[in-house]
C-alpha positions in Angstrom: -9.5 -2.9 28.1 -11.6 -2.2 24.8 -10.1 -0.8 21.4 -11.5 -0.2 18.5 -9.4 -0.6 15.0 -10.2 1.9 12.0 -9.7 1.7 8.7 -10.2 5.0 6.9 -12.0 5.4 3.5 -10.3 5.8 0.6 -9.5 9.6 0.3 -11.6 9.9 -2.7 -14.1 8.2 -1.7 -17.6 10.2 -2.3 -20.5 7.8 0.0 -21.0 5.2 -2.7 -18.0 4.1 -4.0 -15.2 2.6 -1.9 -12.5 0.5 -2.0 -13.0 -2.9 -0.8 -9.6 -5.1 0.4 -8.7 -7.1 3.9 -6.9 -4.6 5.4 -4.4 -7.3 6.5 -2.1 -5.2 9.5 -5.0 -4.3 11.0 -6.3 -7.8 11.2 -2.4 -9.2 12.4 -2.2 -6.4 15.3 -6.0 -7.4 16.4 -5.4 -10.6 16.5 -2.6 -10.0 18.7 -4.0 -8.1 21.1 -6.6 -10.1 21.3 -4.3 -13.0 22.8 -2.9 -10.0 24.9 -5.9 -10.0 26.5 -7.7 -7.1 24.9 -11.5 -6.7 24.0 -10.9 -5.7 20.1 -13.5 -4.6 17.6 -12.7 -3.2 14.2 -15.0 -0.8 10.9 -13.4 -0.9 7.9 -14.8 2.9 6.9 -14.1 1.6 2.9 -17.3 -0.9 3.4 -19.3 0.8 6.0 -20.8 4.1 4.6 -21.2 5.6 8.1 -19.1 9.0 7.4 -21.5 10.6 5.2 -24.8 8.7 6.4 -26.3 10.5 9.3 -28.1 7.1 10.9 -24.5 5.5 10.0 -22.5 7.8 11.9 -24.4 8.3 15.2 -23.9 4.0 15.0 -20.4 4.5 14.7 -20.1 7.4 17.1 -21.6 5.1 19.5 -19.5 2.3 19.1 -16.5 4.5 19.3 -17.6 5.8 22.2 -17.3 2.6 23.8 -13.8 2.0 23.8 -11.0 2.5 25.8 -8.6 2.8 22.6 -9.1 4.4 19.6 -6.7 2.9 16.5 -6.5 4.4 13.1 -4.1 3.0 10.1 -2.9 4.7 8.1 -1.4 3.7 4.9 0.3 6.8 3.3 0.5 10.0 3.4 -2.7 11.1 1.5 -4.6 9.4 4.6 -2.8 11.5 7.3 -5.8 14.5 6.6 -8.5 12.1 6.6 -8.1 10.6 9.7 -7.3 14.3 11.1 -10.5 15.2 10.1 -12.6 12.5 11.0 -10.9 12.8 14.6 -11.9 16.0 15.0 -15.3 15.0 13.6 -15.6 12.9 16.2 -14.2 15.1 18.6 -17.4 17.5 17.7 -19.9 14.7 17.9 -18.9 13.6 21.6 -17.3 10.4 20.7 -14.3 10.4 22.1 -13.1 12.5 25.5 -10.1 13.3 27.2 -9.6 9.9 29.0 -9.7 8.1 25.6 -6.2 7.3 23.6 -6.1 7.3 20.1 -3.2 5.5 18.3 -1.9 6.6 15.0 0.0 3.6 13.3 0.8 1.9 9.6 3.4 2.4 7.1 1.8 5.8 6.7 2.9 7.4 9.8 5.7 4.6 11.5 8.7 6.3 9.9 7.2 10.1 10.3 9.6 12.6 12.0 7.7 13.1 15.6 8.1 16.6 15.5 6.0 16.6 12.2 3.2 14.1 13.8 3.0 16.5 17.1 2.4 19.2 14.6 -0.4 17.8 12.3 -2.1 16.2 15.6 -2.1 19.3 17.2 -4.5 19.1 19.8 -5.8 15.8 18.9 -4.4 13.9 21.5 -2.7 11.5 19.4 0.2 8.9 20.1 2.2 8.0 17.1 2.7 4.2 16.8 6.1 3.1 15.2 6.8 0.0 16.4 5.6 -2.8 18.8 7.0 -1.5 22.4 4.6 2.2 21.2 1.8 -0.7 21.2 2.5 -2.3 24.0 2.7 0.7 26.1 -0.5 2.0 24.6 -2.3 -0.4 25.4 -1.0 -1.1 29.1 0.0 -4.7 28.4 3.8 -6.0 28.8 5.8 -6.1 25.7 6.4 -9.8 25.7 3.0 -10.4 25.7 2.7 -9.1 22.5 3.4 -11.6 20.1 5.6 -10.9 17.1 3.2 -10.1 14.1 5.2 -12.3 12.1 4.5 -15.1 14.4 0.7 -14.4 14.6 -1.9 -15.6 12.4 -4.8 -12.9 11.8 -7.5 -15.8 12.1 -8.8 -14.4 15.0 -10.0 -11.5 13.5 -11.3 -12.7 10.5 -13.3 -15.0 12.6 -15.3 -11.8 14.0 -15.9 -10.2 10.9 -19.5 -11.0 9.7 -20.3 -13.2 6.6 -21.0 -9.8 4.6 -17.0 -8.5 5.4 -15.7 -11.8 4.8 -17.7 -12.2 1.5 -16.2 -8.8 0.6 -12.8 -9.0 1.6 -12.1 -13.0 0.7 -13.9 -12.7 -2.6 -11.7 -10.0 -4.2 -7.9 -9.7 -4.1 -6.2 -9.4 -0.8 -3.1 -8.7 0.5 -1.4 -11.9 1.7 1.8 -10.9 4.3 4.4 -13.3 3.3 7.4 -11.2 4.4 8.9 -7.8 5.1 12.3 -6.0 4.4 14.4 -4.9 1.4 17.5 -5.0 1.1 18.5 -2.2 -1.6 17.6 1.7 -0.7 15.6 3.6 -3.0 15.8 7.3 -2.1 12.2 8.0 -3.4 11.3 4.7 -1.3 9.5 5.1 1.9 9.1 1.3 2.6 11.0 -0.8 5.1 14.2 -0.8 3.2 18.3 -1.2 3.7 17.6 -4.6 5.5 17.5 -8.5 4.8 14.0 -9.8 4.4 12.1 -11.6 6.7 9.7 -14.0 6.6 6.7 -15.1 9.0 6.3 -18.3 10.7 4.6 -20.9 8.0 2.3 -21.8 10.3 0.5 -18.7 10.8 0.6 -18.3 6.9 -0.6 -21.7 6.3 -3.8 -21.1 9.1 -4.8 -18.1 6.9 -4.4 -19.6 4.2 -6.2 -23.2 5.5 -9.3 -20.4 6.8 -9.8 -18.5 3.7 -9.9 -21.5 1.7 -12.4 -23.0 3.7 -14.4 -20.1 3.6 -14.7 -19.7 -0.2 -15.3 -23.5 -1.0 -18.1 -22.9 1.5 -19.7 -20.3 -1.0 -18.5 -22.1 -3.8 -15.6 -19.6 -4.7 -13.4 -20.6 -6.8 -10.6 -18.7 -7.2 -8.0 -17.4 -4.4 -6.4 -13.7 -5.3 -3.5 -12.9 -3.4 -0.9 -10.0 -3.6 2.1 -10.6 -1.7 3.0 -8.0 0.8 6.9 -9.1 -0.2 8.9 -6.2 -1.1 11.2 -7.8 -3.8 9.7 -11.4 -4.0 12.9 -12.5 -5.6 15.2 -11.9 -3.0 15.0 -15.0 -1.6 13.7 -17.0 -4.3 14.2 -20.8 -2.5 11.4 -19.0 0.6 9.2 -17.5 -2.0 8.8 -21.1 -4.0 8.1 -22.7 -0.6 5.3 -20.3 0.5 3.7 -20.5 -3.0 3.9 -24.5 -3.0 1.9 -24.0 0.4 -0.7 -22.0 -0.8 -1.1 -23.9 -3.8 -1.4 -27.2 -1.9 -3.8 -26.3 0.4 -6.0 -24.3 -2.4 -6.5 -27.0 -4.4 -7.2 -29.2 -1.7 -10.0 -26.9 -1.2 -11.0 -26.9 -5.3 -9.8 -23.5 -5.0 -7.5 -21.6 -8.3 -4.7 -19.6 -6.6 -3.9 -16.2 -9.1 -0.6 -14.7 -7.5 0.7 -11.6 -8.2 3.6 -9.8 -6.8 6.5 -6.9 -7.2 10.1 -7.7 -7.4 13.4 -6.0 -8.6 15.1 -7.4 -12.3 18.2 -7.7 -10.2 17.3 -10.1 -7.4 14.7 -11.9 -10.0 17.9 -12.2 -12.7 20.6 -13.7 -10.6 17.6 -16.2 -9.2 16.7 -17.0 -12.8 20.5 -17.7 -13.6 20.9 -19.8 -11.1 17.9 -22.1 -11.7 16.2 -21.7 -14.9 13.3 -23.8 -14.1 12.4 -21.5 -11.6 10.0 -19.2 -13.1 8.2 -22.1 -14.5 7.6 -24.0 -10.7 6.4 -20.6 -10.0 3.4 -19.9 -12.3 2.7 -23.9 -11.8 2.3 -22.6 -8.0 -0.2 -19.9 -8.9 2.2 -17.1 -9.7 0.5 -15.0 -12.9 2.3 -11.2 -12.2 5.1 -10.0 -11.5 5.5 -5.9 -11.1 9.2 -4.9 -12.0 10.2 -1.4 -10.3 11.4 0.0 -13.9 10.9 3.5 -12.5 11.9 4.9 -16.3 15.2 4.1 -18.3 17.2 7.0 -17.4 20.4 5.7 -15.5 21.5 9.1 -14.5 18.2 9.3 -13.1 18.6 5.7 -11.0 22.0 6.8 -9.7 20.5 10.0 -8.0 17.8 7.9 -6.6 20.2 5.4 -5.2 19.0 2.6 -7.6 22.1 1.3 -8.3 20.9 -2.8 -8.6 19.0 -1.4 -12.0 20.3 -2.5 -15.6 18.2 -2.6 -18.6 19.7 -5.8 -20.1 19.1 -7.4 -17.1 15.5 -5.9 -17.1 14.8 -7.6 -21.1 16.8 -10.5 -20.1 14.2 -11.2 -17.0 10.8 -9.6 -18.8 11.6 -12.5 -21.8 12.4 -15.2 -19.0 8.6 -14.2 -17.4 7.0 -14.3 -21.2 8.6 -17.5 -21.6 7.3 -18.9 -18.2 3.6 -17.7 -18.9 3.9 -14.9 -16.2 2.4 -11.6 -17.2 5.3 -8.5 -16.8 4.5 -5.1 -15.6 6.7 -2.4 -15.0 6.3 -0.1 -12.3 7.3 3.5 -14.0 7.5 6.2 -11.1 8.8 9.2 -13.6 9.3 12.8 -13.6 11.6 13.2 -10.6 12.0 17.1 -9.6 15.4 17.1 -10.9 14.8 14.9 -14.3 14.7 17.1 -17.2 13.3 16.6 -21.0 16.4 13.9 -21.6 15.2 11.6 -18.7 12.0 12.2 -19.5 11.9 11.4 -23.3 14.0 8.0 -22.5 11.3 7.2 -19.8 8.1 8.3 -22.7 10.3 6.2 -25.3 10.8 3.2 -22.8 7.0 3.0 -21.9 5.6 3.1 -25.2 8.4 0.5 -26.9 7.7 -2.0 -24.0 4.0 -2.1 -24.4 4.2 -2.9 -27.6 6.4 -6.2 -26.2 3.2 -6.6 -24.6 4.3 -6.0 -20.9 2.0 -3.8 -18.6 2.8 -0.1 -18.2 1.9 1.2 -14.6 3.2 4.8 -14.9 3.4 7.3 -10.9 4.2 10.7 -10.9 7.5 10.8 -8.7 7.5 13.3 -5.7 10.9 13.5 -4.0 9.2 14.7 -1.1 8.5 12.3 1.8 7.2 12.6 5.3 9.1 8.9 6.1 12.1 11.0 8.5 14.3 12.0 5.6 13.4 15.0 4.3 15.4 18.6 4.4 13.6 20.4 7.6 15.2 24.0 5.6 13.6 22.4 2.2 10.4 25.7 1.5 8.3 22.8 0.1 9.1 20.4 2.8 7.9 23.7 5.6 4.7 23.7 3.3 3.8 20.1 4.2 4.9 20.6 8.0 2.6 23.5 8.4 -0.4 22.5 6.5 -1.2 18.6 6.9 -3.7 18.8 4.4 -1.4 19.5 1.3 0.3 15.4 2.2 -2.9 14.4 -0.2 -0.3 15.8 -2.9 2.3 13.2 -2.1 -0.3 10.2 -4.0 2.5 9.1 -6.9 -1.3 8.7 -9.0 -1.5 12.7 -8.7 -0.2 14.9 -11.0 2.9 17.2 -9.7 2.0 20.6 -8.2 3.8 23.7 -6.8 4.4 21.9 -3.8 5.9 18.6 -5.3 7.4 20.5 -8.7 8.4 24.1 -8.0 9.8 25.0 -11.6 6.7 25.8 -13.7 8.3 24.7 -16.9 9.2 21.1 -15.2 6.1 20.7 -13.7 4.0 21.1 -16.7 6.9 18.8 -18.7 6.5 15.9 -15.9 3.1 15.9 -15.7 2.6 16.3 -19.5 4.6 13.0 -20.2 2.6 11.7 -17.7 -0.7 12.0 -19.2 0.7 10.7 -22.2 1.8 7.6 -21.2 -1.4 6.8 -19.3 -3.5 8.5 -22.5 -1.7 6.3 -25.1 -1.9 3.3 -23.6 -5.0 2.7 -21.6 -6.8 2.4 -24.9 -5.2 -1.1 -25.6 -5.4 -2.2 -22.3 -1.6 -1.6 -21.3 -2.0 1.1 -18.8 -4.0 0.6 -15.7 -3.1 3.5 -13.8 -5.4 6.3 -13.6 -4.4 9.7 -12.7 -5.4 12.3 -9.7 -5.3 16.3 -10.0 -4.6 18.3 -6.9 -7.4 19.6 -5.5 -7.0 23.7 -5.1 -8.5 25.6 -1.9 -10.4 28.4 -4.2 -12.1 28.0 -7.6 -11.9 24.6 -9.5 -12.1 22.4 -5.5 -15.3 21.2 -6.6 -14.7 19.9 -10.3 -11.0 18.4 -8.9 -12.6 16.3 -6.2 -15.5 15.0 -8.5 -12.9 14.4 -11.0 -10.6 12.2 -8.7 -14.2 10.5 -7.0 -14.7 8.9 -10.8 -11.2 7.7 -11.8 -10.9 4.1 -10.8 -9.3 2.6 -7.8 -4.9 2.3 -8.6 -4.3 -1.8 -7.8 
């Protein structure tokens, strides 16, 4: 049995410029279908400019064409209309027939009411992949021989990539799965959330880990960027410092400079600092450099309708001065301009930003949307029927993209939100505080062509 994995280009992508990172789940699940006993190959669509190269496609249509099993990731919602299109590209070209199955999976589409894939698959063929036994029936192969992906190393896989992938994966930062799981319950959240985390087998960390290193002391490398896939890095703080001693250890080993950065919440990462003060400081010795707080504004009525409850802004100053104080770099995660916040919420969330850059932390602002394909949205909601019956309007969901009538109704809010918006990223980018850059929604009629060149030059989010 042979599948093919795909990872689909950035949805602004315009044939030159692409985002380059390991795609790291599609690695884990080859590798473990490789020791199921599958043939698995794998195009990274972000580094292989084969969608809008004629001789590159017909390659690609050929190698698709191949396979048994046809896999696309997908990592949010904005992708779900890429891939649709470039299956039914394919579809047009010959490349894949009747007999083929094509597998929809990722944190894009795991948590996705079926009824809402069925619909915006229409036709396609397509089998919605949310957990392991969807994979292991997919693919023919008996669940149990499916190893867990947290006990599987993706070694495997990077072994078959070719020196150019591995020089442009291993050489900028890449996603490093430590653990999964969060315990708190964000309503805006679409992660894996209301659960205790878990953490993979150190062994299959420390073989990725042992490989990469290898590799980039090889080409004489020498520095390791990793973000950690953890949800709230501080949640458990004793398995976080172990994982980062192990990198660390076998990095330098290697002459290699581990830079570390992660997200965590100010609650978890306070009562962890409390308890042991020396923490932080073991932490950036190990390689830790950033650490993202989930701020998202300063407007507690606002947290308490978003189910954020563990948020408290002394607690927030209390742990941004412990990070200053350890040498760790702060940024603060500002997803603003909810559908119900109104110029209050928003002025405390404007006033927050600006008076924490000055403190010198980084401001990393999103445009909120309440709306989320993840299973939990109203099925009578008008907006939420505009997103069920035209797939193509989920590229609106991106939190870098300014609200629209689908994601903010009310005129007068939506100009508010995305007016504060702008601000924060227009004030602070200048000095270096603000990395974020923002999207516009891309109308049908007049104004589609300078919208899509506009969101094809701002730079890649981190």
């Amino acid at each position: 049995m042979k599948i093919i994995l795909i990872q689909p280009a950035y949805p602004h992508s315009n044939g030159q410029k692409y985002q380059t990172y390991l795609p790291g789940s599609l690695m884990n699940v080859g590798s473990r279908l490789l020791k199921a006993g599958l043939d698995v190959s794998f195009v990274d669509l972000n580094i292989s400019n084969v969608v809008n190269n004629p001789y590159g496609f017909a390659v690609f249509k050929a190698k698709v064409s191949e396979n048994d099993i046809i896999g696309f990731t997908v990592l949010g919602p904005p992708y779900i209309p890429i891939v649709i299109q470039l299956i039914n590209r394919l579809y047009a070209a010959g490349a894949i027939n009747s007999e083929q199955k094509i597998l929809i999976g990722g944190e894009g589409v795991a948590r996705v009411n079926p009824a809402d894939f069925k619909r915006w698959f229409a036709g396609l063929n397509a089998i919605q992949i949310t957990n392991d036994h969807d994979i292991a029936l997919a693919c023919g192969i008996h669940p149990v021989s499916l190893v867990s992906a947290y006990e599987t190393s993706m070694v495997p896989m990077l072994q078959r990539l070719s020196d150019g992938e591995l020089l442009n994966y291993l050489t900028t930062e890449l996603s490093l799965f430590l653990s999964q799981g969060c315990k708190f319950g964000c309503a805006f959240c679409s992660a894996n959330k209301n659960r205790r985390e878990q953490y993979r087998d150190e062994q299959a960390v420390r073989d990725e880990i042992t490989f990469i290193c290898a590799y980039l002391a090889r080409i004489e490398h020498k520095e390791l960027r990793i973000y950690l896939s953890n949800l709230d890095g501080f949640q458990t703080p004793a398995k976080l410092e172990e994982s980062l001693r192990m990198v660390h250890e076998i990095a330098t080993t290697y002459g290699i400079t581990p830079v570390i950065r992660c997200l965590a919440t100010s609650r978890c990462t306070f009562q962890a600092h409390r308890e042991d003060q020396d923490l932080l400081g073991r932490l950036r010795g190990h390689g830790l450099t950033i650490v993202a707080f989930g701020a998202d504004g300063a407007d507690e009525a606002t947290w308490r309708r978003q189910n954020k409850h563990h948020n408290s802004l002394s607690e927030l100053q209390t742990v941004c001065g412990a990070m200053k104080d350890a040498g760790i770099t702060v940024e603060l995660l500002m997803v603003i301009g909810f559908q119900d916040d109104g110029p209050r919420a928003l002025w405390r969330d404007l006033k927050y930003s600006i008076l924490q850059a000055l403190k010198g932390r980084i401001i990393r602002p999103y445009l909120a949307k309440s709306q989320t394909p993840s299973g939990r949205w109203e099925q009578d909601n008008p907006q939420v029927k505009a997103f069920q019956d035209d797939a193509s309007l989920l590229s609106r969901l991106d939190y870098a993209m300014l609200g629209s009538a689908e994601t903010h109704p009310k005129l007068w809010q939506r100009l508010m939100v995305n007016s504060v918006y702008l601000t924060i990223i227009t004030m602070l980018t200048p000095f270096g505080k603000c990395p974020t850059s923002p999207l516009v929604p891309v109308p049908r009629g007049p104004g589609r062509w300078l919208a899509t060149q506009f969101n094809r030059l701002m730079p890649f989010d981190r």
